[in-house]
Every structure is written in structure tokens, then in C-alpha cells.
N, C-alpha and C positions, 0 to 999 in steps of 0.2 A: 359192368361186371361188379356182384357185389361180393364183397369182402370181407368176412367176421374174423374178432382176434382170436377166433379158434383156432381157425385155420392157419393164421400167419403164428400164433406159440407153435402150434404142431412142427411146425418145420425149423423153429428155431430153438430146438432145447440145449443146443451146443452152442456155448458160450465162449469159446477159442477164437473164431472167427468171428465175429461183429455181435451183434445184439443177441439177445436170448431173453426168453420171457418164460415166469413158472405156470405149471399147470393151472387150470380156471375150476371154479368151485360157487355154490352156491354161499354167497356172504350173508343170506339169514338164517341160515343155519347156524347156533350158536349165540346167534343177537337179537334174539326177540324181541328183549329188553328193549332195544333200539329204533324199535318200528311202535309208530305210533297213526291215531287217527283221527279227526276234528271232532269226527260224529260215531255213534254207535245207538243203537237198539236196544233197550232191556238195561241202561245205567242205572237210571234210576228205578224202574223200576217195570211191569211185565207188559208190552204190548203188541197188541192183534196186525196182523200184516196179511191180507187176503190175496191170494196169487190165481191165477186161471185155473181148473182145473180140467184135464178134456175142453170138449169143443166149446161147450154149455154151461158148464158148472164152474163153481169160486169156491176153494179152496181159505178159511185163514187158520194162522196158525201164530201164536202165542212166542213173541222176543222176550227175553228175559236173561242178560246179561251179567246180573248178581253176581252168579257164581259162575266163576269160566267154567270148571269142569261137567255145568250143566250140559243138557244134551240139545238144549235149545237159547244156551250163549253166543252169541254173534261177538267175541270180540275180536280186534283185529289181528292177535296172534295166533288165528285159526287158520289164517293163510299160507302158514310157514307148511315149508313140502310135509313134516314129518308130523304134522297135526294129525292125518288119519282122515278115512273116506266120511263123506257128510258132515263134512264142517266147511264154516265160513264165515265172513264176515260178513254184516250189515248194517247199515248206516239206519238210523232216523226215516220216517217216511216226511217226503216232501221235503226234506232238508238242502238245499243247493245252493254253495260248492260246497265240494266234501274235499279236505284235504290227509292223502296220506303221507308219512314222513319216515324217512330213513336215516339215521344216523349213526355215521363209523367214526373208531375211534382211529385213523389217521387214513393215508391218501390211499385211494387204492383203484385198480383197472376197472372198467365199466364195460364189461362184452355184451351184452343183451341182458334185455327186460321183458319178462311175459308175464302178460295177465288172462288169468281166467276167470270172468264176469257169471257170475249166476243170474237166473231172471235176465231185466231188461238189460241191455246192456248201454252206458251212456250215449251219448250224440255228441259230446265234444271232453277232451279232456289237455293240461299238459304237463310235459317233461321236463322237468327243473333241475338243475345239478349246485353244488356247491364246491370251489375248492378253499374257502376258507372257515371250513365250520359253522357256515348257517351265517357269516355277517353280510356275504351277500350272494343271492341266487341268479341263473342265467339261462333262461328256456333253452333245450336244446332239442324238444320236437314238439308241436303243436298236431293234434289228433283230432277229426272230426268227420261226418257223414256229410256238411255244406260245408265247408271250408270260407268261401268266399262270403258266407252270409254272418258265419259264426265267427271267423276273424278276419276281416277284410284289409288288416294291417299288414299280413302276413303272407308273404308268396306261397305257390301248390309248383313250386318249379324247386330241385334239388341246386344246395347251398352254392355258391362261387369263390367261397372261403371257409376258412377254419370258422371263422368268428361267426356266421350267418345261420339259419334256419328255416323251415319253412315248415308248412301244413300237410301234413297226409291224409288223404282223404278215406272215410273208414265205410268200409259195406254196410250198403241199406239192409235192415233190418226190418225189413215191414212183415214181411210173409211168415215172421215167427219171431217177436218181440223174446221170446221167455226164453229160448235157445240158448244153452250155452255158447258164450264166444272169448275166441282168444286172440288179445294183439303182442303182437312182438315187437320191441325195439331195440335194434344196430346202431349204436352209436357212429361207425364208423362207413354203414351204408351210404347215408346221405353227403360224404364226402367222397364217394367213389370217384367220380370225375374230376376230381382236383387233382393237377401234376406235382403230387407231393411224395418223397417217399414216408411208407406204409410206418417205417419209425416215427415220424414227425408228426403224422397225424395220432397217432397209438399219443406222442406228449401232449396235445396240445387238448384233441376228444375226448377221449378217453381218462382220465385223470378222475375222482371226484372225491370227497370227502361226505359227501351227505346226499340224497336223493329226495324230491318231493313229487307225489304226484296230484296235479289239482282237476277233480270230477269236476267240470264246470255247468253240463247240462243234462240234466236226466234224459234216459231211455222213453221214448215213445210206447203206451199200453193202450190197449184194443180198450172201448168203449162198449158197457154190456150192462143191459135191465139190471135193475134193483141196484144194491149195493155197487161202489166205482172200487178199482184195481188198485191197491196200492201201487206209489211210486217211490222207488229208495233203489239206495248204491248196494249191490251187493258181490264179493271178491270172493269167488272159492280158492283160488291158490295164486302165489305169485315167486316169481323166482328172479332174482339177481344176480347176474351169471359174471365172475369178475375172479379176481386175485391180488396177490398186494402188489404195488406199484415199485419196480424196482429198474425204471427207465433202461432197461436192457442189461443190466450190468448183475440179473440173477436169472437162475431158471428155479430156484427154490422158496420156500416161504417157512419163515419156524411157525409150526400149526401154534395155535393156541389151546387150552384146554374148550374140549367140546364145542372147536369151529371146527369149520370142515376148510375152510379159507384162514391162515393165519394174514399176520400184519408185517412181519418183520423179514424183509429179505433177506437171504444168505448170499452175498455181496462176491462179486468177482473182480475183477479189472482193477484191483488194490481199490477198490471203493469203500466207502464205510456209509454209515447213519441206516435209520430206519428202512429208508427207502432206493439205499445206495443214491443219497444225492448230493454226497463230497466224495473227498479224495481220505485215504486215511492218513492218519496224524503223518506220516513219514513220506507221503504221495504230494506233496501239492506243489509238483516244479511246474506245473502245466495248469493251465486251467481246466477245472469240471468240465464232463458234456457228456448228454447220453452217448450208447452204446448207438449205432449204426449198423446198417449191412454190411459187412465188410472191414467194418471198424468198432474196434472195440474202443475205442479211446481213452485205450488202460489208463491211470494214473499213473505219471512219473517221480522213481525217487527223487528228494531234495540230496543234495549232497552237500552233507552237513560232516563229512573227515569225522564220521561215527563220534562224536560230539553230542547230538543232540537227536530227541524221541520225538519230536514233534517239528514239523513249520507250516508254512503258512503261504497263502497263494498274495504275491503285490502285483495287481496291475502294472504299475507305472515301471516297474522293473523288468516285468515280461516284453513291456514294449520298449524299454532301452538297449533289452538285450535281442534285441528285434526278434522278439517272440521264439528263444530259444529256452530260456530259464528264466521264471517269474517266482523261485520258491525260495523262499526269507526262514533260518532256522531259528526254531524259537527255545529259550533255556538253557545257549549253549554251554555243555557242562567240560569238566578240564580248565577252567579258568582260560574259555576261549570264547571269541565275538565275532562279529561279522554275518553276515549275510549267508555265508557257509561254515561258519566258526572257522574261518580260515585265520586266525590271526589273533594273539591274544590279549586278553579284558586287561582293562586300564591295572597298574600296579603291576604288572608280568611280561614279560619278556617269553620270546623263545627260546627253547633249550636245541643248543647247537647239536648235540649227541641223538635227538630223538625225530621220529619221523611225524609228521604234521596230523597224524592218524593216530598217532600213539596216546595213551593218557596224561604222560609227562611230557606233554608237548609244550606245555608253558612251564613258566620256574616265579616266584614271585621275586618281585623286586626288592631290595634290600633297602631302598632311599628312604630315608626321615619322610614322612609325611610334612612335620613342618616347617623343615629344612630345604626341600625343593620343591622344584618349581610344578604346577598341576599334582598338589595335595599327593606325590609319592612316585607320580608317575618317571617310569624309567625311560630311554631307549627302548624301543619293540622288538631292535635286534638283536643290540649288545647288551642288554641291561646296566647302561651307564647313567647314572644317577646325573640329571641335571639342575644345581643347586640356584636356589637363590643368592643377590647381589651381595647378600652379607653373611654370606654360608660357606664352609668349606668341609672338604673331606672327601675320602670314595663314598660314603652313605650321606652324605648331605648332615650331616650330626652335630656338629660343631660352628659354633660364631669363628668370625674370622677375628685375627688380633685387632686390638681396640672396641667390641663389639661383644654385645652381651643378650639375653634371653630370648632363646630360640622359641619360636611362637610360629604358628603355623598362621595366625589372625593377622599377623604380619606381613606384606606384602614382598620387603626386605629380606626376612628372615630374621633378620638380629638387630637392635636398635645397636644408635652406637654409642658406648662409652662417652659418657659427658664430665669427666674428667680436667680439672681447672688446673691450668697450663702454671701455675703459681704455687697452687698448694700439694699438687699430686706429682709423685716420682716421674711418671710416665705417662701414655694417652691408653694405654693397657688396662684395665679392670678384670675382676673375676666375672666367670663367662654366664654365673648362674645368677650373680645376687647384683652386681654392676659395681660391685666396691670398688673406686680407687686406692693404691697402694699411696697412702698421703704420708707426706714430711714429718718430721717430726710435731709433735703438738698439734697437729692440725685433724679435724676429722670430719666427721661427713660424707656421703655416700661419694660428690662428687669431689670432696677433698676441698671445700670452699669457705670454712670456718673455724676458726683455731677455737682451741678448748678451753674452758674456765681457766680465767688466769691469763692467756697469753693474748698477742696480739699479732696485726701485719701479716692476714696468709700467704703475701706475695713475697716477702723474702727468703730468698735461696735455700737458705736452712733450716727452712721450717718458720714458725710461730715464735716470736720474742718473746718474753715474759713481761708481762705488767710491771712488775716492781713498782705495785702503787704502794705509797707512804703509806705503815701500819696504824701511825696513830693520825694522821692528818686524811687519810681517803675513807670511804662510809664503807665499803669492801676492796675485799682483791683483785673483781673483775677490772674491764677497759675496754673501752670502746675497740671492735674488733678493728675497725681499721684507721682510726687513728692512733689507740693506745691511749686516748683521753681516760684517766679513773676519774671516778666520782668525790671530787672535794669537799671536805667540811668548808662550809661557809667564813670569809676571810683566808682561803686557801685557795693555791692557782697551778697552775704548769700543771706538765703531763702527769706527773707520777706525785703530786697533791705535794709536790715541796714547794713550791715556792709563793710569788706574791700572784694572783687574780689578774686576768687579763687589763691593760690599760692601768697597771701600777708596775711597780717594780720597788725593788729593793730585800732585803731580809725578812721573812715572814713572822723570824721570831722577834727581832725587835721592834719592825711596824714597816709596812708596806706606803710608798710616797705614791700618789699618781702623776701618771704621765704627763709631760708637758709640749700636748701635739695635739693638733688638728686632728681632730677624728676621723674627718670626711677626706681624707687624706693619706690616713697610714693604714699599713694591712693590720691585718687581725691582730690583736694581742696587745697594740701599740705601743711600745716601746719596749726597748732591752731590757729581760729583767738584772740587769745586774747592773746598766752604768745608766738606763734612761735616757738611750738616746731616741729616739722617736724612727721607726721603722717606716717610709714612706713607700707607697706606692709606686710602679712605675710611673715616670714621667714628672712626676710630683718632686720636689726638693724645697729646702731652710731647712732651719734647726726644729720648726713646730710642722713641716711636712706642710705646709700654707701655701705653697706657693707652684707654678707650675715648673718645670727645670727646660734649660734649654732645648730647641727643638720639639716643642710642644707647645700650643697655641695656648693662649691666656686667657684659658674659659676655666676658672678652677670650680669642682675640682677633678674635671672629666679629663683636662688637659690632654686632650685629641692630640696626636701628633701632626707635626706641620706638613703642609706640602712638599711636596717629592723638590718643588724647585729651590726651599728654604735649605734644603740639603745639600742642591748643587751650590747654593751660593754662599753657605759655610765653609764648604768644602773648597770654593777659591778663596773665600777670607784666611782660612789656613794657611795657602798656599802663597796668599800674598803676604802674610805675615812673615812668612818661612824669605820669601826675597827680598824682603824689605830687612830683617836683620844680615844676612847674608851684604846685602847693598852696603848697606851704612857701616858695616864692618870695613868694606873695601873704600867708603869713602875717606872712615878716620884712617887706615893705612896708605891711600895714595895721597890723603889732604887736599883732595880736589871740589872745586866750588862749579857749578855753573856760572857762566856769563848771562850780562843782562839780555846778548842778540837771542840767545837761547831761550831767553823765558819769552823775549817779544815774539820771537816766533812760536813759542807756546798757546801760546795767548791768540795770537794769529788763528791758529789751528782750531781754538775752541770759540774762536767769534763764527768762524766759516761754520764748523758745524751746528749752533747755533741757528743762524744762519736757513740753513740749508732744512732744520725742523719748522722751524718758522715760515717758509715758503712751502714746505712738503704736508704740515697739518692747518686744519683749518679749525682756529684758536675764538674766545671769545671776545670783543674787543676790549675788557676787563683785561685779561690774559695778555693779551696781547701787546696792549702796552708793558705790562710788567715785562717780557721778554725783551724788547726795545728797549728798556732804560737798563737791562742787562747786559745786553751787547755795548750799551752806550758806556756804561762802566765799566767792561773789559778794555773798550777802546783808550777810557782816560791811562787807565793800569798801564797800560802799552806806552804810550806818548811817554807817562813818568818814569817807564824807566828807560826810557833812549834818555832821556834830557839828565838824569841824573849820573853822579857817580859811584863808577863801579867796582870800584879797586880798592882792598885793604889790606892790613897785613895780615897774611895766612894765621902769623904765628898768634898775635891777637886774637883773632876771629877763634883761634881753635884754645885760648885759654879762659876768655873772657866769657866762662858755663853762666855768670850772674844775667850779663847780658841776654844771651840765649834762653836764660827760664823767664827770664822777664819779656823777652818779646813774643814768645809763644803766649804767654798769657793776655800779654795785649791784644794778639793778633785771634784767640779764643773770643776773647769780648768782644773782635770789631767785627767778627762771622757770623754773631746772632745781633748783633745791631743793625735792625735794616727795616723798613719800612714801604711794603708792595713790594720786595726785590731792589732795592736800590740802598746801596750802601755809601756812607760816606768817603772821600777819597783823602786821609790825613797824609803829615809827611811822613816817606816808612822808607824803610831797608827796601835791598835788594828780598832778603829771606821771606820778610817780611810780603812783598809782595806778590814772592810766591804761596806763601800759603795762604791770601786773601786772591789770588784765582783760582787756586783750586777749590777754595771754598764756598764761590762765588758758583764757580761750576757746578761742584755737589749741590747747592738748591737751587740749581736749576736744573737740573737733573730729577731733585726729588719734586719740583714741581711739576716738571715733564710728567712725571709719572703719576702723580694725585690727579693734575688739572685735564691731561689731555691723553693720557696711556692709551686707558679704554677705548676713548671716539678712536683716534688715530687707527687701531688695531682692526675696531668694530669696523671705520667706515670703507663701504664696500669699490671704492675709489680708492685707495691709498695706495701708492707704491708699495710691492713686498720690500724691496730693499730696505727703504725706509722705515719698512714696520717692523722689519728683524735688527733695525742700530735700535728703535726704542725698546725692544723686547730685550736688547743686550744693555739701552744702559736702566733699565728698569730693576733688572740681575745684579747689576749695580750699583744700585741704592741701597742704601740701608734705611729703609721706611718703616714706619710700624705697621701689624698685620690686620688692621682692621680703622674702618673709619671714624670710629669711634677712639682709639687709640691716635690716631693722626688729629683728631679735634682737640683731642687733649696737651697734646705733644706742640702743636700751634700755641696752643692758647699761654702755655710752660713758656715757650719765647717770648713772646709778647709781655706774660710781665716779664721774665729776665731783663729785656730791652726796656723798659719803664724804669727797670732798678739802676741801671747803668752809669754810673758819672755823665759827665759832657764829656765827648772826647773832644774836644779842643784842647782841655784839661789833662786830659791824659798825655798826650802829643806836644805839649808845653812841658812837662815834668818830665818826659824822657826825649827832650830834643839836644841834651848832653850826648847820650846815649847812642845816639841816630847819626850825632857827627861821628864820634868812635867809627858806628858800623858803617860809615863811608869813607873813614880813612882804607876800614880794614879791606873796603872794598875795591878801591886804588891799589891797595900792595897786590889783593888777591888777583884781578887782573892784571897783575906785570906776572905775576907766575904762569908759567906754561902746565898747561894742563896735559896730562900723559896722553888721552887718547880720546877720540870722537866719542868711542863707547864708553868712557866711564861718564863723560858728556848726558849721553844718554839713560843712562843708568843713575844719574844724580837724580835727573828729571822726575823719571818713575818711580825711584825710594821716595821722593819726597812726596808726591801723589798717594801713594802707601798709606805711607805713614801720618798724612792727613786724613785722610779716607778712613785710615781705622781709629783716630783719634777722633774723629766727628762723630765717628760708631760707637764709641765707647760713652761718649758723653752723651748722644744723644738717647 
């Protein structure tokens, strides 16, 4: 069944109900301009074309194309309907292919094509369409008398698709070459049998922008005596039967001047454009699509809350909203945003009082742009202003206290007040310019600089004044933070009165220099007024030369001593402190030790002795010398059992000549000694106590020089043993370095050189010796008050040796 869009516009001019299409019209009517052709007759200039004439006779007759309105012009806008009877076109003789060409100024419907051929009529020709203005063409019928011989590429069976084509074969012409003939072409015939509806075919065939037809092979001419038949294309009329393309969605067209076909639809279904092929500006919640049987496929408003004139079709949005609403508004106006201008543009808020439809549906926000946070923006419901970290206020307007120039470049809002805790009243500044409120005399943005003249910005009340000397300083300034003025030369101290660092004395009558180590005293070096020499920590003398106690004897760095030179002061103190306290109570009770007391003394320090000697392992050097120590304790011992003990208290306690003379004796017999072995002369009781205790002490400080270390180090030593060395190491009074102990040796050695003979000595006080063993006869007939003062005589006298060897040594 075949089917033209005559028929199917006929029945659809009502557009309510699904598609509709406008009346059909000849589109070269009006565009002649438009129609062109490869070849013509008579261009250049006039030629003879002979045709049959009757059965027998040849007929020629004179092309001459020069002037169209000739009577014997051929050009190709003779074929337009309204050219008038006995015109036509003709081509060139012998010229093949001939191309004719159609071209419109936008898309428009393709209903049928007729040609009416004068003379011969071709033997093959084809049907070309274009829908993009000529850039690229697409056969859409193939026309011939052989089909199979003339285009063997191309099927004589109708299409099985939109996109296919095929050959129609054209009536033999033999029995009368010169007969007029007319062919027709349906674009939409040849898709008859496709199961498509008759909309879908009308988009897909039917469309075209330009039309080509190409003569591919001349007409067949009888063969006859004398002169031959010309051969050439010749068109008496051609029509293009069609209307503007307005995919269902018009039945009308705005004519143009002098078409009989205009171009521009008059749009239904809220459609717009030339060819109704959008939706219009306010139409695009849906996506485009032709018109239908049955469907019109109006375009749907956007619902834009009367906002906005225009939106816009999003894909991706029609199918989020699972294909209910895909229309995005565009420009929306009222200071409103969104996809539906549902909601308002950055800086505004909603107005609680207005409907979301209304034009005062937003209110703009009041916040500082560069006071908060997202350059102004408010709350979208409340219009609450949210400020930055250093911002305060309802509008974001203000630095917060301490905090100054509100800057939008700021991420803060406000830098903060840098305001110096010394010189400035408070941590407050002005909020525009960052001035601290500064102390008196003091200035500066951050109040960190006192002003000409003064000095010290860190004092509480501001800036002191210089009061540099007028005639002794070079100005009035001062170093800001010391207050140093600038001295005339031979001129010192702060304020240019006095004498130049490292002198002292009156500047007007003459300045002395210092008399101190330099490397030694702080700055300035001595007092300017009495010259005493200002030492460094640690450092002490009169010239600051020297290191002071508890600080090592590296001058003039004099490091402090170790942590344990401190514990062991700190019991020197303490033994010092019981050792007057003792001897106090012994001159009150008048009590003496007996000699069993000191033999078991003695005892006690052989065993312990003793018991280091078996416990370290000594060099055999060393070792002897400990052996002829113990050997020497042992005589000590035997001498004073054998001896007597008893003298008279009252003696002993008046007899002070006595007493300073045997300490000194007994001084001289503690550094007389030779590897550790000391002589054993005739002595006192006192006397022999302070020659074992003193015997003890260097062996104690030899313990400590010769075998401390190993003992401590070796990884075999009993701890017990190695915590009584580490106690009596604590107490020794040893020097702090080897180098000081070589020295301090080498100090004995000559004193022992320099020494009398004591045989000598011991002859000249054996007067003396009898006394202090009468008085030691009385002292043992007195009773001693109690075991513990016993005890206590003991350990004063250990004291007080211990720190007289410290002192001297």
C-alpha cells in the first residue's frame, strides 16, 4: 500500500491530539534563484540541436541561451511551473552526466518529485538528498530502464530500512524515443512495508535541505540517413512538492514573500525554533521529541517559583529524578538560585513574611564581606551572619578585643594586636591602625621603643630618662636597653659620669685602673668607687685569679665540681659542727680516752685494712706498702699496752705549751714517711693517737689514688666491698685531678727532705714525754663518766685530725 504525505497532512491538520503537519506546496516557486544546472545549451553562445521531425524528416533548431527571456533560451529556470507553455530546459548536446541542483534555505518536507522530460528521455538517472547543506549527500532512489546492468550495486527489491535504497526500473522507450515522459518520486513509497509508524518515517525520509538530481545516461535516438539526431538532456517542467518541516508540532508555515512554501513554522506543543525543534525558553522540564499519533509531546513548564524566563533541558538530572523533571532554570531573577530558583543566591537569605513565589523572597544579608566567613555569606534561613575566628558582631564588622584590621584577604579576619607586654598599657590596640596604648615615654606602633632621651621599655612606668652627663656625654640619647650614653673619651659609666670600664676612681681628678684579672671579673672590672675587682661566678682573690671553692681548678672557666664534692662538703660541715660540739663536752667533763681504747682502735683499722687487702687485688708495689702499714699499726698497738697511761688530769688540761708542741710534732711525724712506713719514736698517749689516724688517712688516700678505680671497675669485686671504698673515697680529702695529686706527692717528698732527724726531735722533747706520762698515770686513776663520752673522745679526735690534714694539705 502506498502512501504519500499528502494524504497522511490531510488527515492530521489538527494539532490537539498528536502530530499535525502544514499544507504541501511547490518549494520552486519563489527560489529559482536556487535551482541550478552542470550544463546548458546556448551559454556561450548559439547552437544547432536537430530533432526528428515526422516519420522521415529532421527538424534543427537554433539554442541560444544569452538572453533567458529569448524564445529560444534553454536555461534551467524554464522548468519552474510558472515559466509558461514552450519553455524548457536543455543541456549541451552529447554532454553526460548532467547535474541538476536544489538548494533551500533551511529543512524542509520532501512529498514528491516530477519530472517532465522533453525529447529523449534518459535511461538512468539519481535521487540525492542532503540534510546538511550540501557537506554531504545520500542517494535516496536510483532510476533506470536496465537497472541490473546500469547499477549492479544496487537492489530492484524495495528498502528493509529507513537508511536503504534501491533501483526502479523505468519504461522502455523504444517505440517513441521523443515522447514526452513523466517520472514521479515518493520519498516515502519505497518504505511502505516497513513496521514503522508513518511519524517516524515522515523524520527520518522525508527531511532534506538541498536536492540533487544526476542524468547519468542519455536517452536512446533512432538512427536515420544523412545528418545523426542530436543527443542532450532536456526538462520541460519539474515540481517539488514539500512544506517546512516542523516535526509535527505545526500545521502552518509563515509564507515568505513570493514563496508559495514558506520556511518557518508556527510552533504548537510550547515548541520554539525554526522548525519547532526545542522546547521554548520556559518549556524544557522534559526532553524534545516529535509530535506522534496520539502524542503530542507537548513541552513541559520548568518550574522556576516565576523566578526565571528561560531553563534548560540536563540530562543527568532527568534521569536522577527518574525521568520526571530534567529542567535546570537559567538567570534566576529575585536574588534566587537553584535548579528551580528554589532557594536564595549566595549573600540572601529568606524572607520569613514572603511566599517563595513572591519577588521579595530573598532579603540580602547584612554580614561584612570581610568579616565572615564565605566572603558575606549568611544563614539561608535565618540570615545569621557567621564571623570569622577574629571577628565579632551581628554583621561580622568588628575585630574582636586585642585584634585589629579587618581584611577580607585574611583568613582570620583580624590580625592580632602585637602589642609588647613591657611597654604597652594593655594587649588592646586601636582596631583600624593597630596602635598600642604605650607607657609613658614609650612609642611605637607596638609600644617596643622608648623615645629620644629615655630608656628601659620594660619598666612598669614607662621609659626612664637618660640623664646622660651634659658636658661629659656626645648627646642626650642611650642605648634603649641598657641606658648606656655615648661617652666623651676618658669617660665611663651609664650616664658619662664616671671613670671607663676596668678603672675606677674620680673622673675629675684621674681615673686608676683596675687591679684584677681580666679573664676573670664581669664586665666593667671593678667598683668604680673603691676598686674592688668584681669576679665572676665561681671565680674568687682579691685580683678575681683564682677559682672559689667548689669549682674545679681549671681557671678561668672554673666549672663547677661534681655533684659528690658537694655531698662531701656538706659532711665536712657537719663533721666540723660535731667535732666543736665534742671537744666542748670533752673540756666540760675532762675526759681522756684510755690506751685499751685506742688498742682497740687500732684493732679495728688493722682488720679493716686487712680485709681490703684480701678483698682487691693490689700490685705487688702496693702491696707491700699496705703490709708495712698494717705492720706499723701493729707496733702503734704493742706501744701503747707496754706503756703508761695515767697522768694528772689537772696537768694535761693546763699544760696548752705542751699540747701545741706535740701536735706539731706529731704534724711533722704524718708526712715523714717513705713508701708508707713511718718511723715508730717515743710518744704520748695523744700523740699516738693522732699518728693512727694519720697513718689511716694515707692509707685511705692511697686506697683511693692506687686501687679505687680497679677495685670499683673489676667485674669480680664484692659490692660490699666496693660501697666501704666508695665511702672511704668520700672520705678523703684528695686533690681533684692527677695532675694535682702528682703535685701534692711531690710537696711531701721535699717537706720530708727538709725535716730534722727525729731522733733529734724525740731527744729534745723526752722532758716533755715524761710530763705527758706522769699526766697519763693521774688521767687513768680518774674515772671516766660514761662509755659514751669514751666514744665520743674517739671520734672528736678523728674529726679533728681529718680536718686538720684537710686543711693543710
Amino acid at each position: 500500500m502506498f502512501v504519500s504525505l499528502s494524504a497522511v497532512c490531510a488527515g492530521q491538520q489538527d494539532c490537539r491530539s498528536g502530530a499535525c503537519y502544514p499544507a504541501m506546496g511547490d518549494l520552486l516557486l519563489g527560489r529559482e534563484q536556487n535551482l541550478h544546472s552542470s550544463s546548458t545549451c546556448g551559454l556561450m553562445g548559439s547552437e544547432v540541436v536537430c530533432t526528428p521531425h515526422g516519420q522521415w524528416k529532421m527538424k534543427c533548431c537554433p539554442c541560444d541561451s544569452r538572453n533567458p527571456a529569448a524564445y529560444n533560451a534553454h536555461r534551467i529556470q524554464n522548468v519552474i511551473s510558472s515559466a509558461g507553455p514552450n519553455r524548457w530546459w536543455q543541456s549541451k548536446k552529447e554532454v553526460s552526466p548532467v547535474t541538476l541542483q536544489l538548494d533551500l534555505d533551511g529543512m524542509y518536507h520532501l512529498e514528491t518529485v516530477s519530472f517532465s522530460f522533453k525529447g529523449p528521455r534518459p535511461d538512468a538517472l539519481i535521487v540525492e538528498r542532503t540534510r546538511d547543506f550540501g557537506r554531504s549527500w545520500q542517494p535516496v532512489l536510483y532510476m533506470a530502464t536496465d537497472c541490473p546492468s546500469t547499477f549492479p550495486q544496487v537492489t530492484t527489491s524495495f528498502p528493509r530500512t529507513l537508511e536503504e535504497t534501491y533501483c526502479y526500473t523505468l519504461p522502455s522507450t523504444a517505440d517513441d524515443p521523443y515522447r514526452d515522459q513523466k517520472i514521479h518520486f515518493y520519498p516515502l513509497r519505497q518504505f511502505a512495508d516497513i513496521n514503522l509508524p508513518n511519524e517516524h518515517k515522515i523524520e527520518v525520509a522525508s527531511g532534506f535541505t538541498g536536492l540533487r538530481v544526476n542524468l547519468t545516461r542519455l536517452g536512446s535516438v533512432p538512427s536515420m540517413p544523412g545528418r545523426s539526431l542530436s543527443k542532450f538532456y532536456a526538462l520541460r517542467e519539474m515540481r517539488v512538492m514539500g512544506s517546512c518541516f516542523c516535526h509535527g508540532h505545526a500545521n502552518r508555515c509563515n509564507n515568505l514573500p513570493n514563496t508559495q512554501v514558506g520556511g518557518v513554522c508556527e510552533c504548537q506543543h510550547n515548541t520554539a525554533g525554526v522548525n519547532c525543534e526545542q522546547c521554548d525558553a520556559l518549556h524544557n522540564d522534559l526532553p524534545w521529541r516529535p509530535a506522534e499519533n496520539g502524542n503530542t509531546h507537548t513541552c513541559k513548564r520548568c518550574e522556576c517559583n516565576n523566578h526565571a524566563d528561560r531553563c534548560h533541558f540536563d540530562a543527568e538530572r532527568y534521569e536522577a529524578t527518574g525521568r520526571r523533571s530534567g529542567g535546570v532554570c537559567d538567570n534566576c531573577n529575585h536574588h534566587t538560585a537553584g535548579p528551580n530558583c528554589e532557594r536564595c543566591a549566595n549573600n540572601y537569605y529568606r524572607n520569613p513574611l514572603s511566599d517563595i513565589r513572591s519577588p521579595d523572597t530573598c532579603l540580602r544579608c547584612l554580614c561584612n564581606a570581610a568579616g565572615s566567613v564565605n566572603g558575606g555569606q549568611c544563614d539561608a534561613q535565618t540570615g545569621e551572619c557567621v564571623c570569622k575566628a577574629n571577628v565579632e558582631g551581628e554583621r561580622c564588622d568588628r575585630c574582636k578585643a586585642g585584634h585589629y584590621n579587618l581584611n577580607a584577604n585574611n583568613p582570620l579576619g583580624c590580625s592580632k594586636c602585637s602589642c609588647s607586654p613591657d611597654g604597652s598599657v594593655s594587649g588592646v590596640c586601636d582596631q583600624l591602625t593597630g596602635q598600642c596604648k604605650c607607657r609613658p615615654h614609650v612609642e611605637g606602633l607596638s609600644c617596643d621603643r622608648c623615645a629620644a632621651g629615655y630608656w628601659n621599655p620594660s619598666s612598669p612606668n614607662g621609659c626612664q630618662p637618660c640623664n646622660c652627663d651634659p658636658i661629659n656625654a656626645r648627646s642626650a640619647t642611650c642605648d634603649q636597653r641598657t641606658g648606656q650614653c655615648l661617652c666623651r673619651p676618658g669617660i665611663g659609666g651609664r650616664t658619662c659620669s664616671g671613670c671607663p670600664d676596668n678603672t675606677y676612681g674620680d673622673p675629675l681628678i684621674g681615673c686608676r685602673p683596675c687591679v684584677c684579672d681580666p679573664s676573670g671579673t664581669e664586665s666593667g672590672g671593678c667598683d668604680k668607687r673603691t676598686g674592688a675587682c668584681l669576679c665572676k661566678p665561681g671565680v674568687t682573690g682579691a685580683r678575681c685569679d683564682a677559682c672559689s671553692r667548689g669549682h674545679c681548678a681549671s681557671f678561668p672557666e672554673c666549672p663547677a665540681c661534681p655533684s659528690c664534692f658537694f655531698s662531701m662538703n656538706e659532711r665536712l660541715q657537719q663533721l666540723t659542727l660535731t667535732l666543736e660540739r665534742l671537744s666542748n663536752q670533752l673540756i666540760s667533763s675532762g675526759s681522756r680516752p684510755t690506751s685499751s681504747d685506742a688498742s682497740r682502735r687500732i684493732q679495728t683499722l688493722m682488720d679493716a685494712l686487712r680485709r681490703l687487702q684480701e678483698t682487691v687485688s693490689v700490685p705487688p708495689q702496693s702491696s707491700r706498702a699496705l703490709t708495712d702499714a698494717l705492720q706499723r699499726l701493729n707496733q702503734i698497738r704493742y706501744s701503747i699496752n707496754i706503756r703508761p697511761t695515767r697522768c694528772s688530769l689537772t696537768i694535761c688540761q693546763n699544760d696548752e705549751n705542751y699540747t701545741a708542741h706535740s701536735e706539731q710534732q706529731l704534724r711533722i711525724l704524718k708526712y715523714e714517711k717513705v713508701g708508707f712506713y713511718f718511723t715508730l719514736p717515743y710518744c704520748t698517749l695523744p700523740s699516738v693517737y693522732y699518728e693512727c689516724f694519720s697513718l689511716f688517712e694515707a692509707v685511705q688516700q692511697w686506697f683511693t689514688l692506687e686501687l679505687g678505680v680497679d677495685c670499683v671497675s673489676e667485674p669480680h669485686s664484692d659490692p660490699d666491698e666496693v660501697q666501704r671504698v666508695c665511702e672511704a673515697v668520700l672520705e678523703a680529702q684528695v686533690p681533684l685531678s692527677m695532675v694535682k695529686l702528682k703535685q701534692k706527692l711531690k710537696e711531701l717528698q721535699n717537706l720530708a727532705s727538709s725535716l730534722p732527724d727525729s731522733s733529734r726531735v724525740l731527744e729534745n722533747s723526752r722532758e716533755q714525754l715524761e710530763n705527758a706520762r706522769h699526766l697519763l698515770e693521774e688521767a687513768n686513776n680518774t674515772r671516766y663518766t660514761t662509755h659514751a663520752n669514751d666514744t665520743l673522745t674517739i671520734h672528736a679526735n678523728n674529726i679533728r685530725f681529718t680536718a686538720n690534714a684537710n686543711n693543710t694539705s
